[in-house]
Structures are given as C-alpha cells and as structure tokens.
Backbone atoms as SQL, in Angstrom:
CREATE TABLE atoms (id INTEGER PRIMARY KEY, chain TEXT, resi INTEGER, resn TEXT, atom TEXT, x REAL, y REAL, z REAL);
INSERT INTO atoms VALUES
  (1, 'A', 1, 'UNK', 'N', -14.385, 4.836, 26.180),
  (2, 'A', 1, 'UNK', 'CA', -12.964, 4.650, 26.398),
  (3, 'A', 1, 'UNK', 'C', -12.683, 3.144, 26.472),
  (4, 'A', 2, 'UNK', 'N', -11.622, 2.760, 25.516),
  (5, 'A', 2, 'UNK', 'CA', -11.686, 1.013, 25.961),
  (6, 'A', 2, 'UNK', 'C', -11.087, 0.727, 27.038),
  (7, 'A', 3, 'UNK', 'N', -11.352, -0.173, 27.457),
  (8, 'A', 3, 'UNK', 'CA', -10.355, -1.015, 28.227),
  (9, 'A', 3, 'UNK', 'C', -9.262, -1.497, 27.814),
  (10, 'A', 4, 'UNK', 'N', -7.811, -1.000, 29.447),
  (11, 'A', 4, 'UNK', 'CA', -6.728, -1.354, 29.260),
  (12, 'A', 4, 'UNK', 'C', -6.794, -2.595, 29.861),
  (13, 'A', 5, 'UNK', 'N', -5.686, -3.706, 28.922),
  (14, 'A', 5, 'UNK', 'CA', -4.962, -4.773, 29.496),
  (15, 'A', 5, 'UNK', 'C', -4.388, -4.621, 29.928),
  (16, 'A', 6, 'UNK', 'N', -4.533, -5.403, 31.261),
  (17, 'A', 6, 'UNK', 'CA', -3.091, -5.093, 32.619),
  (18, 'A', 6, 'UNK', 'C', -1.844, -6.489, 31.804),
  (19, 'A', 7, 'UNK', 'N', -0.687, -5.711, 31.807),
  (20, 'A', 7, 'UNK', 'CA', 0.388, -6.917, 31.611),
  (21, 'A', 7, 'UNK', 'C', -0.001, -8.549, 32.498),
  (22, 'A', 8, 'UNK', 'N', 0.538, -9.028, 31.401),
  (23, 'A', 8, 'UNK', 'CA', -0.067, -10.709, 32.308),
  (24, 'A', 8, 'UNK', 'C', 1.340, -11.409, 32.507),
  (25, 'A', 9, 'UNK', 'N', 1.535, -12.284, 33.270),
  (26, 'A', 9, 'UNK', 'CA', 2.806, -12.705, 33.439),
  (27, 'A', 9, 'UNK', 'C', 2.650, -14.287, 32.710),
  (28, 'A', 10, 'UNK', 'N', 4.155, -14.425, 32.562),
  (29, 'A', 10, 'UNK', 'CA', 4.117, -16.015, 31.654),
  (30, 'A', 10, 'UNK', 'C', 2.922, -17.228, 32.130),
  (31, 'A', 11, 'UNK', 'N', 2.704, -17.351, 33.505),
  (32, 'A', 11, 'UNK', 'CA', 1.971, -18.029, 34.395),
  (33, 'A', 11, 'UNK', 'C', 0.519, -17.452, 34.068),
  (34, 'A', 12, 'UNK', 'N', 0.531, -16.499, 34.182),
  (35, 'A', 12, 'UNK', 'CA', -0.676, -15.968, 33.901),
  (36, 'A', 12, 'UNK', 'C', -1.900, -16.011, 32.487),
  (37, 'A', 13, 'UNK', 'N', -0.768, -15.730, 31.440),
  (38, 'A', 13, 'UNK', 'CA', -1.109, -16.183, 30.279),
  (39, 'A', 13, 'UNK', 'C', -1.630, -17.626, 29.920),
  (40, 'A', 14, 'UNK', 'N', -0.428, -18.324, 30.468),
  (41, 'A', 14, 'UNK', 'CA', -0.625, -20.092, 30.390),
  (42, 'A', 14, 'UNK', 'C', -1.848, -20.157, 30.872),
  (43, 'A', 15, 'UNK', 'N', -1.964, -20.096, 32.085),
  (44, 'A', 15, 'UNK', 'CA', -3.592, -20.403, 33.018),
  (45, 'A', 15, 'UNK', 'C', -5.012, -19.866, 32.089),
  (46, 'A', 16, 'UNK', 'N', -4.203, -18.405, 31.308),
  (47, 'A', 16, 'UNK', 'CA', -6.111, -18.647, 30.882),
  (48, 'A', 16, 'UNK', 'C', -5.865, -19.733, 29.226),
  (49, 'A', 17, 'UNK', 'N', -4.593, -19.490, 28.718),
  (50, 'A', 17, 'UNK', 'CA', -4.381, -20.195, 27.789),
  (51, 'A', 17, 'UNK', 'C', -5.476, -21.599, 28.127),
  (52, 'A', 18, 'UNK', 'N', -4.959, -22.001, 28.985),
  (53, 'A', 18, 'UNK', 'CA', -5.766, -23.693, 29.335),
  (54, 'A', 18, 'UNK', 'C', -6.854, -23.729, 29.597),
  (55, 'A', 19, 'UNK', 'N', -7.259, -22.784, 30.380),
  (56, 'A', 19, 'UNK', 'CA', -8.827, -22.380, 31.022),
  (57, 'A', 19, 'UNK', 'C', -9.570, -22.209, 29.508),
  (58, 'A', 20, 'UNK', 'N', -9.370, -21.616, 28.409),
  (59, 'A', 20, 'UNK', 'CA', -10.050, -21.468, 27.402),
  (60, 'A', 20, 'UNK', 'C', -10.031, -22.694, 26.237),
  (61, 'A', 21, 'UNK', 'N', -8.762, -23.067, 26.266),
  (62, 'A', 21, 'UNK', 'CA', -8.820, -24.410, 25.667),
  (63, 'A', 21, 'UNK', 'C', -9.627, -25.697, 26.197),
  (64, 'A', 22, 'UNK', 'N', -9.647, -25.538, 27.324),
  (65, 'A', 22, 'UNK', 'CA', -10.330, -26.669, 27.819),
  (66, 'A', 22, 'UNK', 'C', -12.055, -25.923, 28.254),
  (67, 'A', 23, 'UNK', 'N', -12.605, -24.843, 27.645),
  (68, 'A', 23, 'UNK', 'CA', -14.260, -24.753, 27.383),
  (69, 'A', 23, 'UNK', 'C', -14.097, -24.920, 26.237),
  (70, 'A', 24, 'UNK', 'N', -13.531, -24.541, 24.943),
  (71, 'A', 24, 'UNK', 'CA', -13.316, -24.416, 23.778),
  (72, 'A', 24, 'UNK', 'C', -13.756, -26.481, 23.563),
  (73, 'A', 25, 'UNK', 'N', -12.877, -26.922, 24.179),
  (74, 'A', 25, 'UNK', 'CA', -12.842, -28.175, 23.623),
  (75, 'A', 25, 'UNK', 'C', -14.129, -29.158, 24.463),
  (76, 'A', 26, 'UNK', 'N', -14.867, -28.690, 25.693),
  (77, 'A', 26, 'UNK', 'CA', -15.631, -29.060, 26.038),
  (78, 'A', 26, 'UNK', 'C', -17.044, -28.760, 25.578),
  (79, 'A', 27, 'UNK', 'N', -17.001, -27.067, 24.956),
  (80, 'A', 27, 'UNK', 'CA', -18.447, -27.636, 24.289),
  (81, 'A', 27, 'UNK', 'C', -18.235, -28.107, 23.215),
  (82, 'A', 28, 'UNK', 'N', -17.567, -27.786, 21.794),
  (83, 'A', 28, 'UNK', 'CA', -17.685, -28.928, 21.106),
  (84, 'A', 28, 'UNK', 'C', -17.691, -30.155, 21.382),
  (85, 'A', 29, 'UNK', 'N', -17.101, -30.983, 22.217),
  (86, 'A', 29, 'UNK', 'CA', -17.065, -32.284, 22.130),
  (87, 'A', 29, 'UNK', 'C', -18.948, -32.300, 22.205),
  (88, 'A', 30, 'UNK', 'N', -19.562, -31.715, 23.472),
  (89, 'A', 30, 'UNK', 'CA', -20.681, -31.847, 24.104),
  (90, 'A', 30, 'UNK', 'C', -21.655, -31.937, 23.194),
  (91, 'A', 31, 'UNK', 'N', -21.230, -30.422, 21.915),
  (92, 'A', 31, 'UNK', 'CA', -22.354, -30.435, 21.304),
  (93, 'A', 31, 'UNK', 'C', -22.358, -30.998, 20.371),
  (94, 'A', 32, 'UNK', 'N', -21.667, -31.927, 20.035),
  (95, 'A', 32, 'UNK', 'CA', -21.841, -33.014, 18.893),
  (96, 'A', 32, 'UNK', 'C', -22.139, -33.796, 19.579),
  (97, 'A', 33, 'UNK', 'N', -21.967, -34.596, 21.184),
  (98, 'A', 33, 'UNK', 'CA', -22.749, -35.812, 21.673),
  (99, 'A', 33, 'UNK', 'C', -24.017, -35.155, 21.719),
  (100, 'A', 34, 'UNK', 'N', -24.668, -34.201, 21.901),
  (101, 'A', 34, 'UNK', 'CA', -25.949, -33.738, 22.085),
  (102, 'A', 34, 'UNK', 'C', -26.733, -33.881, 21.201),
  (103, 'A', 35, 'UNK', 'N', -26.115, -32.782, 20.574),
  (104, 'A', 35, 'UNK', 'CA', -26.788, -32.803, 18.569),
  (105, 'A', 35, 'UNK', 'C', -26.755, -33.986, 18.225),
  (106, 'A', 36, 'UNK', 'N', -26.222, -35.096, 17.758),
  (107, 'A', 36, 'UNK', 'CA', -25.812, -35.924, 16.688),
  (108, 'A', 36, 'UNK', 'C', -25.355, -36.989, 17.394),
  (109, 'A', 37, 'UNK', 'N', -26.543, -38.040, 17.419),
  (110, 'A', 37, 'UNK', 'CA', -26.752, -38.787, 18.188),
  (111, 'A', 37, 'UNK', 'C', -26.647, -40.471, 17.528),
  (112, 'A', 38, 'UNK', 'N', -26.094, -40.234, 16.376),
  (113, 'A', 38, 'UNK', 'CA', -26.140, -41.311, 15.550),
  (114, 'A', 38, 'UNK', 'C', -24.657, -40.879, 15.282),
  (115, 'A', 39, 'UNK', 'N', -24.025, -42.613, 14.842),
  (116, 'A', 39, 'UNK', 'CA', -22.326, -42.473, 14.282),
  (117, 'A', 39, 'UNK', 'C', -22.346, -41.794, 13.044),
  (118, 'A', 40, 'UNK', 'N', -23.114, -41.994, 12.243),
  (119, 'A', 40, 'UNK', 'CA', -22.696, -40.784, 10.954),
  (120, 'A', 40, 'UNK', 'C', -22.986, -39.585, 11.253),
  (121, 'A', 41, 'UNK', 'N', -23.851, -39.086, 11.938),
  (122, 'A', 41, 'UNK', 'CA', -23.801, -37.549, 12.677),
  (123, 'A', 41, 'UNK', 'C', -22.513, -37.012, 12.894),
  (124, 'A', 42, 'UNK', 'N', -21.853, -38.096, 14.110),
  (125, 'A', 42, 'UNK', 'CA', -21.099, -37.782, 14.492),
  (126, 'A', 42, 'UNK', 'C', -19.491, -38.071, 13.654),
  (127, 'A', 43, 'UNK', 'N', -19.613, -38.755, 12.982),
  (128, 'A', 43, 'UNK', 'CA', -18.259, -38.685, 12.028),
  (129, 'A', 43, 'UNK', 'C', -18.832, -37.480, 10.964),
  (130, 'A', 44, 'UNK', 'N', -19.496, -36.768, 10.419),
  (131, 'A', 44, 'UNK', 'CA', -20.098, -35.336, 9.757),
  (132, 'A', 44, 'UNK', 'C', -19.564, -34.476, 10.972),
  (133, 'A', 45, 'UNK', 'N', -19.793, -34.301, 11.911),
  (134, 'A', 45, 'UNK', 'CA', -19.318, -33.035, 13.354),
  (135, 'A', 45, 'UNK', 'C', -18.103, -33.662, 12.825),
  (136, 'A', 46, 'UNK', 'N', -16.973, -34.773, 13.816),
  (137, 'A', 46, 'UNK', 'CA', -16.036, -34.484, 12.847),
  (138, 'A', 46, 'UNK', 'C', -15.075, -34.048, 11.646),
  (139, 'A', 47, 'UNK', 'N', -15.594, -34.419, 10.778),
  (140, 'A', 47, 'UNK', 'CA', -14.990, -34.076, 9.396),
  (141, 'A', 47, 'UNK', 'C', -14.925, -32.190, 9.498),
  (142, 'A', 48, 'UNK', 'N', -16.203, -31.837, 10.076),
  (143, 'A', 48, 'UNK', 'CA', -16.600, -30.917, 9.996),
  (144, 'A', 48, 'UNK', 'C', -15.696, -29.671, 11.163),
  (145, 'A', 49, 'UNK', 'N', -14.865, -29.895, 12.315),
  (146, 'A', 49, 'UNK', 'CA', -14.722, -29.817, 13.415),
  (147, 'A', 49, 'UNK', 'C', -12.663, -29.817, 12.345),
  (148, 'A', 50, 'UNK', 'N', -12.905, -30.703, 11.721),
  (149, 'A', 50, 'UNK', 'CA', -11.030, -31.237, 10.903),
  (150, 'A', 50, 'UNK', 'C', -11.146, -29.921, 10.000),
  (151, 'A', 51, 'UNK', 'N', -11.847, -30.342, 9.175),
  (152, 'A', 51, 'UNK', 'CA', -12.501, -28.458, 8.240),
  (153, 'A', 51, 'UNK', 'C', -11.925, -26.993, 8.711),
  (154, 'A', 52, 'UNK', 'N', -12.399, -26.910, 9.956),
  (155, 'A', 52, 'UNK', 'CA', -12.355, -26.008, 10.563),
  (156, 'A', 52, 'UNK', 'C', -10.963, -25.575, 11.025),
  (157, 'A', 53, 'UNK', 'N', -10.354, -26.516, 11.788),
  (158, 'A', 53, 'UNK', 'CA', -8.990, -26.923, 11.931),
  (159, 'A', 53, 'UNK', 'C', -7.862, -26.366, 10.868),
  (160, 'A', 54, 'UNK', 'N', -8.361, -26.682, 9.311),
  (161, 'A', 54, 'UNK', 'CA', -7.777, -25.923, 8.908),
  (162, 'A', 54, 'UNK', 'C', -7.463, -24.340, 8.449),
  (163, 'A', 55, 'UNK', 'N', -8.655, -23.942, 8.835),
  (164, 'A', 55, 'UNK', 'CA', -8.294, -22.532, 8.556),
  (165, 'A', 55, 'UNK', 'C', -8.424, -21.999, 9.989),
  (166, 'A', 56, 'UNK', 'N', -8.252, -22.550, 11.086),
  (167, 'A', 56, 'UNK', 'CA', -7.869, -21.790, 12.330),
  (168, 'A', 56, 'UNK', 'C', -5.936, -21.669, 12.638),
  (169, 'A', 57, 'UNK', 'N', -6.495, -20.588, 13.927),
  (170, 'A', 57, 'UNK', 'CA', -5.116, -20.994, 14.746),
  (171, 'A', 57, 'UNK', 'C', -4.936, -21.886, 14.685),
  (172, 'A', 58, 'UNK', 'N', -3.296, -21.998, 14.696),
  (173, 'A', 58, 'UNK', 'CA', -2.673, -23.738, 15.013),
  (174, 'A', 58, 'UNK', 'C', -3.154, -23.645, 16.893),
  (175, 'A', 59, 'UNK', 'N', -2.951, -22.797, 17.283),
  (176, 'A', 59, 'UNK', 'CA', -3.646, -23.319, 19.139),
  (177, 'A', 59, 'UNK', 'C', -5.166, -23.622, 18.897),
  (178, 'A', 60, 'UNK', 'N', -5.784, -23.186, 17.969),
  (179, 'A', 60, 'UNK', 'CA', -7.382, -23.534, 18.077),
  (180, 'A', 60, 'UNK', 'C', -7.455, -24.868, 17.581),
  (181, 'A', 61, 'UNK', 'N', -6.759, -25.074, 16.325),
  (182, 'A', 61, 'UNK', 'CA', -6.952, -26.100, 15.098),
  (183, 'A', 61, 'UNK', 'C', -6.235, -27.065, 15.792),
  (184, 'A', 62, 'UNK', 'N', -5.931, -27.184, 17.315),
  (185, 'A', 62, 'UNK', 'CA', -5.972, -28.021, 17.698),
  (186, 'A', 62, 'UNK', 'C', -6.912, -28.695, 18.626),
  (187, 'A', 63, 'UNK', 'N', -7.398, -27.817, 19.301),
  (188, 'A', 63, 'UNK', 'CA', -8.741, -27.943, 20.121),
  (189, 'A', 63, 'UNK', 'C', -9.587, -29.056, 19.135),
  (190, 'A', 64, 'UNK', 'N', -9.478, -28.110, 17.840),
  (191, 'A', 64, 'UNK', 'CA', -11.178, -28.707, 17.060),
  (192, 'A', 64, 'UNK', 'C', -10.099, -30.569, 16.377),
  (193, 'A', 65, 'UNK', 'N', -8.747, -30.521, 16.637),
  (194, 'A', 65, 'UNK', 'CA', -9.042, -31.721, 16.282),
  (195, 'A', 65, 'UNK', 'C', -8.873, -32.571, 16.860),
  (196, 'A', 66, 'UNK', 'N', -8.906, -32.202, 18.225),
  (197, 'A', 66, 'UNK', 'CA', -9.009, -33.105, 19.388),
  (198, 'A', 66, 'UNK', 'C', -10.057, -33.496, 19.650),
  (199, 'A', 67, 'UNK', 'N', -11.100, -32.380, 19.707),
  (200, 'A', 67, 'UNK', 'CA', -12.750, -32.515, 19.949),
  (201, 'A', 67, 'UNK', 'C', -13.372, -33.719, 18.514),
  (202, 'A', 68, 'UNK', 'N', -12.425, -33.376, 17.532),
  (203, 'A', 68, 'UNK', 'CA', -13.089, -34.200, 16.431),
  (204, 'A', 68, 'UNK', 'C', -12.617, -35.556, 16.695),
  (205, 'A', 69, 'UNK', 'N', -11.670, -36.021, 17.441),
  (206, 'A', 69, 'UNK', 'CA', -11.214, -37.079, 17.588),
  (207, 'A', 69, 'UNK', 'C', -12.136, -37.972, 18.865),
  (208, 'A', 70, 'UNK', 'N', -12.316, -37.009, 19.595),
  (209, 'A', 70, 'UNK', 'CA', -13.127, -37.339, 20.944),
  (210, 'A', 70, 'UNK', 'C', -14.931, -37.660, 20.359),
  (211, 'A', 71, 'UNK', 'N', -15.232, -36.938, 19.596),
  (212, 'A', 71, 'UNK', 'CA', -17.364, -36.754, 18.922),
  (213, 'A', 71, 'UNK', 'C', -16.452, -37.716, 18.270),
  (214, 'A', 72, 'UNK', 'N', -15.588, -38.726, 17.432),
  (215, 'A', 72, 'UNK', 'CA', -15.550, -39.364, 16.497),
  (216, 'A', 72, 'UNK', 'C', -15.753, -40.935, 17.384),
  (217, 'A', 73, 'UNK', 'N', -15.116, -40.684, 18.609),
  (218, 'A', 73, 'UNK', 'CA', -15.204, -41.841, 19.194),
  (219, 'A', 73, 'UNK', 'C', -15.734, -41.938, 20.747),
  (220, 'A', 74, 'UNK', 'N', -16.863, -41.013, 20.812),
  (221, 'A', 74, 'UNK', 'CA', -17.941, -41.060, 21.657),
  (222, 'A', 74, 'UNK', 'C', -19.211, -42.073, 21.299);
C-alpha cells in the first residue's frame, strides 16, 4: 500500500524546499573540491554541473549552477 502525503502548508513546503536545496548544493560543491583537486578538474565539474543545468528543473538547474559557480572558484 503506498504511502499517503499529508497536505503541507505554504511554510512547510518552503522549509523542505530549502532544506533540500541547500544538501543538493552542498554535496556537489564538496564533491568537486574532493574529487578534482586541480583548476582544470574543477572548471570540467563545472562545465559539467552548467550541462546538467540545462536539462534540469529550473529549481534544480539552479542549485547545479550555483554549485558550478562555487567548484569554479574554490
């Protein structure tokens, strides 16, 4: 039997809205300082992170091009 979603309220939504955007955008940033430890690594995670951006959500495809902006200038 699946699970029901309980109605979420405007507040409610927002909060995980942010709560997920902000892991979303923390491990990428992380795992391109981790991985890719050299500036062309990390401008490749970029480009790569902008890529992506475009065929996401506009709420995701912004995450990844924030994170690409952040691994670009870590």
């Amino acid at each position: 039997m699946p699970a029901v979603m309980p109605e979420l309220s405007t507040e409610d939504a927002e909060q995980i809205e942010d709560a997920l955007r902000a892991a979303l955008l923390d491990v990428l940033v992380n795992m391109g300082k981790v991985l890719l430890t050299t500036p062309e690594g990390r401008a490749e995670a970029a480009r790569s992170m902008l890529d992506q951006a475009e065929r996401a959500h506009p709420a995701v495809a912004a995450v990844f091009r924030e994170a690409a902006e952040k691994v670009r200038g870590a």
